[in-house]
C-alpha positions, 0 to 999 in steps of 0.5 A: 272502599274506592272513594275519592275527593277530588281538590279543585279550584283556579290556578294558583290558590293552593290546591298543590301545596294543600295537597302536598300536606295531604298525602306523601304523593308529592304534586309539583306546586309552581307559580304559573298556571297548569302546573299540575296535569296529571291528577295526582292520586294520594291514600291519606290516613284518618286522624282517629284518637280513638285508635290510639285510646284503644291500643292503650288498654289492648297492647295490639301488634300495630294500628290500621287507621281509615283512608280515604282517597284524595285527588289534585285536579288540574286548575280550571279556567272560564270556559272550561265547559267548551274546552278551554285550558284543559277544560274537558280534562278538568271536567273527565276528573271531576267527575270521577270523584265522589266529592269536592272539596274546593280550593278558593285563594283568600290571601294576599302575596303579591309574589305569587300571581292571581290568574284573573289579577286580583284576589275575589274569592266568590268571584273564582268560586262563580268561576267554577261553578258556572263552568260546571253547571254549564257542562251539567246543563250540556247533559242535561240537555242531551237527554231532555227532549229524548226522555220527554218523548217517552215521558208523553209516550206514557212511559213511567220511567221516562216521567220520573227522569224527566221531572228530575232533568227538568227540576235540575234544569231550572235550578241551573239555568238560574246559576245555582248549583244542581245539589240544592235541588231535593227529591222525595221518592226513591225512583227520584232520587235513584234517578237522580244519582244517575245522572252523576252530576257534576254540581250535584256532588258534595262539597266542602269550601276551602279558604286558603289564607295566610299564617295570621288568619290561619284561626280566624280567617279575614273579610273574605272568609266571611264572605264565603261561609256566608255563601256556604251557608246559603247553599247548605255547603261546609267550608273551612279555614286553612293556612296552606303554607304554613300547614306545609311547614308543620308537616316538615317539622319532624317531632309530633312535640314541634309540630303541637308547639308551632300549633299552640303558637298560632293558637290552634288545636288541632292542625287544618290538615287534620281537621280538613282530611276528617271533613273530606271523610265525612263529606263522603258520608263514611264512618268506621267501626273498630276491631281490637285485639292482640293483633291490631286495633284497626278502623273500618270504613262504611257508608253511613246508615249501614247494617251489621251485616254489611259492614261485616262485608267490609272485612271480608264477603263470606262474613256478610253471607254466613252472617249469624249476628255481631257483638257491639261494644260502644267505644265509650263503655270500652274506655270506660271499663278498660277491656272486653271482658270488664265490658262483658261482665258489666252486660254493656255488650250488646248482641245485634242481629241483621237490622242492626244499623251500625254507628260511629266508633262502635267496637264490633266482633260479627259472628258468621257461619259459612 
């Protein structure tokens, strides 16, 4: 499932170094504007406990976790939206991803230089989002006058996508971001993810801070999740640096004892690839057996024979039925047949709307 989150923000706020830590396809992380040009493109894999849990009791042959694609986006100046800096290349990027995740400077160094001068967190994510809820009110715009002739042609569709371009439109139009704006009837909302709006995508707000702050962030930070909250966003706290030095700790002990030591349990890393994951509204479902215990990955809110799908077409065209363990009853019991025996192995047919962590066996006939 090609899914992608692209990492964006001003020059200079981490974006590279995060990345960096992200993935094992290494950007170039310099002190001067537009060092990245490319977007560098990494596969990264799922923090998943409930992997390893598994392989415990089922001694597979390997594990597969989850992946998901992330992508470093070259750093956007003002006026972007007319092509300034690499505006137009930042911007073709952009919008190839399915989400953001948005890379905002909350540290001081004077070593390493500011593009604007000083460190404003909101001021560099106002930055960004006027750059690109200007470039949204270009498409907007290009469509409005078009679409509001058929509109008062009596064309049904046209009024469905006018009443969309013009609830986007005066949202943007008083600087706030296209993804506030909610729509109640599927025409809409089917009109809507058309339109691939740029401030429409999800996003996740990611504070870069210094080692100190790396667990409880500064006044900048509480500034942002502020403003994340306001607008229904998701932000987070990372320490990019110092995630850069834990990734080249070589044992998994080290790695805990430099985390213990900043008072963490978990690494940002970790943490933040789970957001992005979610952010894309993808979970996984699980099969365990001698071969491999491995994680699949669906869009939320799909049924047993899609899912199916993910493994291969003709299980979701043979389709007959899936046979579902929860995770918890399988850790609970300590294998399939203990489950099996217990009756906590339920039988789901088409309708079945899959669930997070759910072990799955699907039944087909081709």
């Amino acid at each position: 499932m090609a899914l992608k989150c692209g990492i964006v923000g001003l020059p200079n706020v981490g974006k590279s170094t995060l990345f960096n830590c992200l993935s094992s396809a290494k950007a170039q992380a310099a002190n001067f504007p537009f060092c990245t040009i490319e977007p560098n493109v990494g596969v990264i894999t799922v923090p998943d406990e409930r992997l390893t849990k598994l392989a415990e009791l089922v001694h597979p042959g390997r594990i597969v976790p989850a992946t998901c694609e992330i992508v470093d986006i070259a750093g956007l100046v003002k006026g972007a939206s007319k092509g300034e800096g690499l505006g137009n290349k930042f911007l073709g990027n952009i919008r190839e991803t399915d989400a953001i995740i948005h890379v905002l400077r909350c540290f001081e160094d004077d070593n390493i230089t500011h593009v604007d001068g000083t460190i404003d967190p909101i001021r560099d994510k106002e930055i960004i989002d006027t750059e690109l809820q200007l470039k949204d009110l270009e498409t907007i715009e290009g469509q409005l006058t078009k679409v509001q002739k058929a509109a008062a042609a009596g064309n049904k569709e046209a009024k469905i996508l006018a009443n969309v371009l013009e609830s986007y439109r005066d949202v943007l139009e008083k600087g706030k971001n296209a993804r506030v704006v909610s729509f109640e009837t599927k025409d809409e909302i089917d009109a809507a993810r058309n339109l691939f709006l740029l401030t429409s995508k999800p996003v996740l707000y990611v504070c870069n801070v210094g080692e100190s702050e790396a667990k409880n962030g500064n006044e900048m930070t509480k500034k942002v999740e502020e403003l994340a909250r306001e607008e229904g966003a998701e932000m987070m706290i990372i320490a990019a640096k110092t995630e850069e030095d834990i990734a080249e700790l070589e044992s998994y002990e080290d790695k805990q004892l430099f985390l213990e030591e900043l008072g963490l349990e978990e690494s940002g890393v970790n943490r933040l690839i789970k957001k992005a994951y979610s952010l894309l509204n993808l979970e996984t479902f699980i099969t365990a057996g001698e071969m491999e215990v491995k994680a699949w990955t669906y869009k939320k809110g799909w049924k047993a024979p899609q899912c199916a799908g993910v493994i291969h077409t003709d299980f979701e065209k043979g389709f007959i039925r899936a046979e579902v363990i929860k995770y918890d009853d399988y850790i609970a019991y300590g294998s399939e047949a203990a489950v099996k025996e217990a009756g906590k192995m339920g039988i789901e047919g088409k309708d079945y709307i899959v669930q997070d962590g759910d072990i799955m066996h699907f039944r087909f006939n081709v």
